[in-house]
N, C-alpha and C positions, 0 to 999 in steps of 0.2 A: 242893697245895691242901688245907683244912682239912677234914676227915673231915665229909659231911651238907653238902657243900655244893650236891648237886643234891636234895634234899630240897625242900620245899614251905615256905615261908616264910607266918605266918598275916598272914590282913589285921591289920589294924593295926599291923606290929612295928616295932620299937623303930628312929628313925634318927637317926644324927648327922650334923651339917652341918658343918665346919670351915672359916671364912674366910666372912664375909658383908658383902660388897663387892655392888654392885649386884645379880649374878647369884647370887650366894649367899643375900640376904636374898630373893629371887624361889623358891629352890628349899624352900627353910624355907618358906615361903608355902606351896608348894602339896604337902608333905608333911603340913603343920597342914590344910590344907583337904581332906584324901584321909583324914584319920584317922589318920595314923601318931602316935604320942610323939617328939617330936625338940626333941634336947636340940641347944642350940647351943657354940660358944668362935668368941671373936674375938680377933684381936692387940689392938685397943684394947674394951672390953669394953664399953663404950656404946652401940655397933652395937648390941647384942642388946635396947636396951629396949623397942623399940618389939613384938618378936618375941615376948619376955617375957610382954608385957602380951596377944598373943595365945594365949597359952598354952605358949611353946617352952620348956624350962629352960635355963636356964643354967651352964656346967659352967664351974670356977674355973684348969682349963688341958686339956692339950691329952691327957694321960690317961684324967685325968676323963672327959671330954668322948666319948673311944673307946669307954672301957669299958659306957658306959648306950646305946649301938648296936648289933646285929646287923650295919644298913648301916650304912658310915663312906662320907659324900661329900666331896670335899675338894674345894674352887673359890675357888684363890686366886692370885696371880700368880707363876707362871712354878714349873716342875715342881721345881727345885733346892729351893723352898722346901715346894713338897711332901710330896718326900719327907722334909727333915729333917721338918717337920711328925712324918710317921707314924711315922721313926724313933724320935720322941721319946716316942711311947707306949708303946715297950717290949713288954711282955709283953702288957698290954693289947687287940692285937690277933689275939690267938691266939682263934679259933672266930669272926673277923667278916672281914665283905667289903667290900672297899673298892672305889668307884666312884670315879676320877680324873678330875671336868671342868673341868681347867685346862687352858689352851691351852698350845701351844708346837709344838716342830717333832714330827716323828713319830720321830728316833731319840732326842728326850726322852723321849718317851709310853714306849719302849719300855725305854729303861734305867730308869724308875720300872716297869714291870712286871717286869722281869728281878729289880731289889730285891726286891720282892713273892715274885715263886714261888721264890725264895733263901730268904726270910723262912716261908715257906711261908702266906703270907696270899692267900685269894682276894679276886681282882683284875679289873677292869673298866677300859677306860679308854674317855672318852665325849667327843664333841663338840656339842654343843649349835648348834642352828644357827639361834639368833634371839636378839636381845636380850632382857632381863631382864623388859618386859611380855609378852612372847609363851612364855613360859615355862605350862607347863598347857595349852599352846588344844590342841584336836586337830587342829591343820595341824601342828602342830610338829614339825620333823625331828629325831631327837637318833640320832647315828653312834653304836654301840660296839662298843669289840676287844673278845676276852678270848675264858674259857672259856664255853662255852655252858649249862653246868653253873649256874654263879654268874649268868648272865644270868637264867635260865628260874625260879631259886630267885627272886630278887629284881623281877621282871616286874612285877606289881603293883604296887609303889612308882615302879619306874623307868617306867612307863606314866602315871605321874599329872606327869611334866616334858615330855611331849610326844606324843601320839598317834602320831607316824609315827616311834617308834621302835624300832630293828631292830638285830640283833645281825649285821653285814656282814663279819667275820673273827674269826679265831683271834688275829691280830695285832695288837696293843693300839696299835700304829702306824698300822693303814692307817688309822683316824678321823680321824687329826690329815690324811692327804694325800687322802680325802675332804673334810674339810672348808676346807682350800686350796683345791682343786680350785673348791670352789663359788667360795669368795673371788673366787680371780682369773676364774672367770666376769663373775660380780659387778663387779668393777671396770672390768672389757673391755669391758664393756656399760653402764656408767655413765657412760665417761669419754666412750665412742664416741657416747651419746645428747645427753651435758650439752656436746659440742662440736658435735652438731647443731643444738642448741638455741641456743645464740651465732651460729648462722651463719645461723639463720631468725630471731631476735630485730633482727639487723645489719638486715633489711630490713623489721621490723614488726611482722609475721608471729608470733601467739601461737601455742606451742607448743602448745598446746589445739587448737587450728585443726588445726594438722600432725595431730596424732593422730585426732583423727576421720577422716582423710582416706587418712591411708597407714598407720592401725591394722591392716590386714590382711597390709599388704605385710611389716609390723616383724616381730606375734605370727610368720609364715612362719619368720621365722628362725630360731625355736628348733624348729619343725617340721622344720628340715634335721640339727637334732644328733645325731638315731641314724643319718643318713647320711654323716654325718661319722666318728663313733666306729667305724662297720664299717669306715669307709676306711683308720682308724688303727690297726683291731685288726689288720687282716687285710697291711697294710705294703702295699696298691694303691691306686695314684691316678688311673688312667689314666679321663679322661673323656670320653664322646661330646662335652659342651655344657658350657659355664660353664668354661672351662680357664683356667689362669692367665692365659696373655696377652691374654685378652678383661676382665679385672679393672684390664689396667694402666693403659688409657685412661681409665677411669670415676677411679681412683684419684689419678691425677694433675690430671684436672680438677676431685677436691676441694681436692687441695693448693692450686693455682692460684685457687680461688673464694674458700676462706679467706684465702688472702694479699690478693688483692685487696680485702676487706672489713676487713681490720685484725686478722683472727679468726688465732687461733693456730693454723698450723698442721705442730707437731711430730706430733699424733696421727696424721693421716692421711700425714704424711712416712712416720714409722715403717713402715705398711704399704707403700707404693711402693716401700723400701729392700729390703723382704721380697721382693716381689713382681720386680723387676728384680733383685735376686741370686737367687733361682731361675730365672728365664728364662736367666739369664748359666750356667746350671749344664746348662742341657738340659731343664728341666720345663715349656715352653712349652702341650704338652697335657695336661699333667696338672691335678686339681681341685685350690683350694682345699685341699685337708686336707695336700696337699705341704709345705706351709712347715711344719709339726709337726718338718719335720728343722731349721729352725734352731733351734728351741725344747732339742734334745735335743743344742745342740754347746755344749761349755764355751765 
C-alpha cells in the first residue's frame, strides 16, 4: 500500500470518477454535491456534459483523468475492463486510492485487488446496494473489502454515496458475496410474492386488500431470519414445531391451487421437490433451514 495511506484525507479532496453510465453519473453527482473537485473521463465523452456544466472537469483520457484524484472510483461494466481501465494510467496511480464499484463475481473483485497490492496501489472494492437515484440518501447500504487504512482515510467522501456504509472485510471479495447474498434474497422474495399476487388476482382479490390484511403475517417472515442464520451457522436443525414434514402438505396444496386456476406453478413445485427429497433423506423433524444442504451440492 502507498505510504500515508491511513493518514487523514481533507474535506474537499480531490476525486475522480471513471465510466459514467447511470450509476456513475449518480456518484459524480453526489461528490459535486459534498464539496469534493471531481474531475470525470468517459469512453464516449458526451456523458460528461451535462456533469461539466455542473461543475465536474473533464479530463481528455484515462491518465489525465487519475492523475487530478487522490480518490480514483471506477463504475463501469464488468472488472476486465477495469482493471485495464487502471492499467492504462500507468505511473499515474502511484500515491492514490482506488475505489472499485463495478459489479461482478467476488473472485473478479479479488483478482482486480490482487493487481492493485501487486501494483502497490491502495485499493477498496465496494458494492453499492441501490440503483442510481438512491445513491446519497442515508438509508443507502454500500458493502466494502479492502484495507481499513484506505477506508478510514477516504470515509468522508465514501460516506457522501450512502450512509449505511461500512467497511465488512479485509477481503475485497466478500462485497460482491454480500451483495448476492441480498440479490438472491430479493428475487426469492419477489418471485414468491409476484406468484402470490397471480393467484389472488385469478379470483379478484386486489393485492392491496391481501396486504392490509396478512401484512403482519408477511413482515413475520423476515423476523424469522436471525433464527434461521443461527440454524445455518451453527449446522442444527433439529426442531420442536414447524419441521419439515408439517410444510409438505401446505406446499403441495399451493401447487394444486395454482394449477387449478391456470397460475404457474413451477415456483412453489420447486419448493415441494426440496421439501420431499429431504423427508426422502431422514429430515422429517428437522426445521426449514435443513434444505441449505441442497443449496450447498453441485
Amino acid at each position: 500500500m502507498t505510504d500515508g495511506a491511513a493518514s487523514t484525507a481533507p474535506a474537499g479532496s480531490t476525486v475522480t470518477v471513471l465510466g459514467l453510465g447511470e450509476m456513475g453519473t449518480a456518484l459524480v453527482g453526489a461528490f459535486l454535491d459534498g464539496g469534493h473537485p471531481t474531475t470525470v473521463w468517459n469512453r464516449t465523452p458526451e456523458k460528461a456534459d451535462a456533469l461539466v456544466a455542473k461543475g465536474a472537469q473533464r479530463a481528455a483520457n484515462v491518465r489525465d483523468a487519475v492523475a487530478a484524484g487522490s480518490l480514483v472510483v471506477v463504475s463501469v461494466k464488468g472488472n476486465e475492463n477495469a482493471r485495464a481501465l487502471l492499467e492504462s494510467a500507468g505511473d499515474a496511480l502511484d500515491g492514490r486510492a482506488v475505489v472499485n464499484l463495478t459489479d461482478g463475481t467476488s473472485a473478479e473483485a479479488k483478482a482486480v485487488a490482487e493487481w492493485a497490492e501487486s501494483r502497490g496501489v491502495a485499493y477498496l472494492h465496494g458494492q453499492i446496494m441501490t440503483i442510481a437515484p438512491g445513491v446519497g440518501s442515508p438509508e443507502t447500504v454500500v458493502f466494502y473489502g479492502g484495507e481499513r487504512a484506505v477506508y478510514d482515510r477516504h470515509r468522508a467522501a465514501l460516506d457522501l454515496l450512502g450512509g449505511r456504509g461500512s467497511l465488512i472485510a479485509a477481503d475485497a471479495g466478500v462485497p460482491a458475496l454480500y451483495g448476492m447474498a441480498v440479490h438472491g434474497t430479493m428475487w426469492g422474495a419477489l418471485n414468491g410474492f409476484l406468484h402470490a399476487a397471480a393467484l389472488l388476482s385469478s379470483e379478484g382479490i386486489e393485492v392491496k386488500e391481501f396486504l392490509e390484511q396478512a401484512g403482519p403475517s408477511v413482515s413475520a417472515l423476515l423476523g424469522s431470519f436471525p433464527m434461521i442464520a443461527d440454524e445455518v451457522d451453527r449446522g442444527e436443525y433439529a426442531t420442536p414445531y414447524g419441521a419439515l414434514q408439517h410444510h409438505l402438505p401446505s406446499a403441495e396444496d399451493l401447487v394444486r391451487e395454482s394449477r387449478a386456476r391456470g397460475i404457474n406453478a413451477e415456483f412453489p413445485g420447486f419448493t415441494v421437490g426440496l421439501v420431499i427429497r429431504a423427508l426422502e433423506e431422514g429430515h422429517a423433524e428437522d426445521s426449514y433451514a435443513r434444505l441449505i444442504e441442497h443449496f450447498r451440492r453441485p
